[in-house]
N, C-alpha and C positions, 0 to 999 in steps of 0.2 A: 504494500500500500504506500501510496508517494506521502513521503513525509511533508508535503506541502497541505494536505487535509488536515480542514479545520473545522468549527463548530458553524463559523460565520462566513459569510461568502465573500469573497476577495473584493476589493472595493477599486475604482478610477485611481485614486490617489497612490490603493500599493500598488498599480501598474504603472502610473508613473515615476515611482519613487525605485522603481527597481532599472531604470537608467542607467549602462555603464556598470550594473552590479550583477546577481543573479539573472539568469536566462527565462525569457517567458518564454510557454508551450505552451501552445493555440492548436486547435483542429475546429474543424467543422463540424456539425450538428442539423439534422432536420427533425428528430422524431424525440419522442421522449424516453425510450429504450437505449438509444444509441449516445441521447446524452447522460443517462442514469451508470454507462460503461465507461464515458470520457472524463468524468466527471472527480474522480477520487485521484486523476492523473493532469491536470490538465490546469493552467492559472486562467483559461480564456475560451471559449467555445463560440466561436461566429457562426449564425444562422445565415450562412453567405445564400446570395443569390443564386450559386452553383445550386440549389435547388432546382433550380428548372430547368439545368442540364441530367444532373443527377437523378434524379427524382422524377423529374414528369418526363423527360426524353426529350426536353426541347432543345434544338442547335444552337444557343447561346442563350445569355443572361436576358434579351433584350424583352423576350416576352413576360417576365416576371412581373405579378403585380402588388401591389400593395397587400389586396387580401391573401395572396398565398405567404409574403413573406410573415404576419400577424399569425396563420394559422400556427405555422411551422416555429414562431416565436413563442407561443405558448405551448405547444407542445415539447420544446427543447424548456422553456422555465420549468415544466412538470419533473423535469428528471434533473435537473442541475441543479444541486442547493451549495456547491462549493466555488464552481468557475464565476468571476464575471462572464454576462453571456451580452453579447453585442449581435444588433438585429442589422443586417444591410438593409440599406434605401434603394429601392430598385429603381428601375432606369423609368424617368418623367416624372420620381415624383419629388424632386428636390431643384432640379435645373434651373427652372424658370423662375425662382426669384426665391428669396430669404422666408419671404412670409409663407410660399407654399413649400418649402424644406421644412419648417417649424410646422404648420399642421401636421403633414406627413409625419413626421417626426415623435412629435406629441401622441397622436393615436397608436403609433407604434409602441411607444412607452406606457402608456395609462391603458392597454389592450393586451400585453403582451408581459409585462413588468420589470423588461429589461433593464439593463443598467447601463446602456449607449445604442447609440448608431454609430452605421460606418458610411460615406459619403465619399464618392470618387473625383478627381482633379476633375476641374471643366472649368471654362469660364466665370470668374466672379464665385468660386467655390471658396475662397478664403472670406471674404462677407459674410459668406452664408454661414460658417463655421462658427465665425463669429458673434452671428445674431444666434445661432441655436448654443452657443456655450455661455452667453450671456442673461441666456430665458434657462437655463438649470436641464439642460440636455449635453451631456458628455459623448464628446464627437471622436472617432477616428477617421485620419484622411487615408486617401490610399492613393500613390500615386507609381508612374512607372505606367506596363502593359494595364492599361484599362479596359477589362471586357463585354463595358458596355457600351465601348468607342470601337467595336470590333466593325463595324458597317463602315465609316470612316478612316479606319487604319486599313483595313481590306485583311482582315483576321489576328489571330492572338501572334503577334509579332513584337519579340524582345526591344525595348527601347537604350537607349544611353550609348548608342554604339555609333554617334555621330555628335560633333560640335555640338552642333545645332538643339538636337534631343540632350543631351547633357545637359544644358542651360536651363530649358525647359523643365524638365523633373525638377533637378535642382532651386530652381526657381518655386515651384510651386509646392516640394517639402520644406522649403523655408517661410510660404505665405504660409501654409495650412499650420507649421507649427506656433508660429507668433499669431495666427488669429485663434490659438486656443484650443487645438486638438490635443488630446492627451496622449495621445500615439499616431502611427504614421505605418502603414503598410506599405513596402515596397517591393511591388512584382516587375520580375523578368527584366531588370534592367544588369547592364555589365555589373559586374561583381566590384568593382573599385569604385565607382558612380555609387552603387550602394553601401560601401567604406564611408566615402566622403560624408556623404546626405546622413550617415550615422555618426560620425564626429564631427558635424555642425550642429545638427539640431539639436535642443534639448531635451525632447522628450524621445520614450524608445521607439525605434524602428521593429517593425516585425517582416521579417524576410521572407518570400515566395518566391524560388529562382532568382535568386538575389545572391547574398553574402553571407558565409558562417558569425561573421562580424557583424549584424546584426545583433539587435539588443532582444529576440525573441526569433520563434518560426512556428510558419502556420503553414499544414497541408489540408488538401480537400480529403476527410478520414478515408471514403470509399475508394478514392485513387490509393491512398496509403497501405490498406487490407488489400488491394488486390482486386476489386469485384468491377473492373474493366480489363479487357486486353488491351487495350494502350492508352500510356498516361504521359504529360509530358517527361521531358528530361530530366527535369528539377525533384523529380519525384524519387525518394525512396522506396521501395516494397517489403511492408516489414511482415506482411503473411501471402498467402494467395487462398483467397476466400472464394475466387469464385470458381476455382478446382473442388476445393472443398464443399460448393454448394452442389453443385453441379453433380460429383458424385454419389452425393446423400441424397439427393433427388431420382437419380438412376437406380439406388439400392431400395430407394420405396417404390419408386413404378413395377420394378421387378418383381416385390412382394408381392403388390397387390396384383398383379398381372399374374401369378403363380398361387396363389391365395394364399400366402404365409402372414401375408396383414392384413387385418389385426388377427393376435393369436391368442393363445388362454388368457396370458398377461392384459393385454389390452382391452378383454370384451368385460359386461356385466352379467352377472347370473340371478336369478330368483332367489334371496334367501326364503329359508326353511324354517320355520316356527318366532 
């Protein structure tokens, strides 16, 4: 059991106070089972948008809405009493201005009972950051490969590997952290770019195909078990689950196609007086 379980659940403050010091461990979460397993291991659990790859089989983040990320919010609150649990803002509903990031925002929180969002670089995202951390909404930015900029980039393609994208990232983990994010995701950009943007800013970085230097690392859990045949590069494989499913599934068809299931153990009988 991770000697980081405790009685009370991790709070904004000891994740940012763990800056430059202990390592955060982040995975992902949709269900309440799955976070009830993450949850004795884990400082951080993101109800990412990777739902509606994962989960409903959609080809990116872009058709996610509001109400799926709320369900999959409470269900991941039902099984986590130790991680902070941070809910993503799915794509349209924070862009167009401060005030409708803060609704969105707001019902996410008072629906779900999380304890942040997460909010991707775009335009006038550093405002936004700042009117939702100044209304008692604890913001993570996330900058780098944005995948809900995948129609506009022309797919999940690594950034920081030119001038130009360097400045860029760079630039916008230094708005998002002075307008009051308490942490900073950085996907798929070069490995030294992700050095940098982590001994600038204040607050910690959580790394996705990024940098071991990193102040944290987050993977999507069902790429990490295994339950895809192909994951990105950045990905470790620390089981392969969907062998394992796969053939637990083939040994019941079997039964029951042969009639071994269910057998004495499994059935019920009439008791007797």
């Amino acid at each position: 059991m991770s000697k980081h379980l405790k009685s009370s659940r991790i709070s904004v403050p000891d994740i940012r106070a763990r800056k430059g010091h202990e390592k955060i461990v982040c995975l992902t979460a949709y269900t309440a089972p799955m976070a009830a397993i993450l949850d004795p291991h884990v400082d951080l659990i993101l109800v990412g948008d990777t739902v509606g790859m994962v989960f409903h089989g959609l080809p990116s983040t872009v058709g996610v809405t509001l109400d799926m990320m709320i369900m999959h919010g409470k269900a991941v609150m039902r099984g986590a009493s130790h991680a902070l649990v941070v809910v993503d803002m799915p794509f349209g509903t924070y862009e167009s201005s401060p005030q409708q990031a803060f609704e969105s925002a707001a019902r996410i929180m008072a629906e779900t009972g999380c304890q942040a969002v997460k909010v991707e670089a775009c335009e006038g995202i550093a405002e936004t950051v700042a009117f939702l951390s100044g209304r008692g909404i604890p913001v993570v930015g996330h900058v780098g490969l944005r995948p809900q900029a995948i129609n506009i980039d022309g797919g999940f393609k690594t950034k920081g590997r030119t001038a130009d994208e360097r400045a860029r990232v760079l630039t916008e983990a230094h708005a998002v952290a002075e307008a009051g994010a308490f942490s900073i995701v950085v996907e798929g950009v070069a490995s030294d770019l992700a050095d940098q943007i982590t001994n600038e800013i204040p607050v910690p970085t959580i790394g996705i195909g990024a940098s071991p230097k990193c102040d944290g690392q987050i993977l999507v859990t069902d790429d990490m078990i295994g339950l895809f045949e192909w994951t990105p590069k950045f990905v470790r494989r620390y089981a392969d689950l969907r062998t394992t499913i796969s053939n637990a599934v083939g040994e019941y068809a079997n039964d029951v196609r042969s009639g071994q299931f269910p057998g004495p153990a499994e059935i019920y009988t009439l008791k007797v007086g």
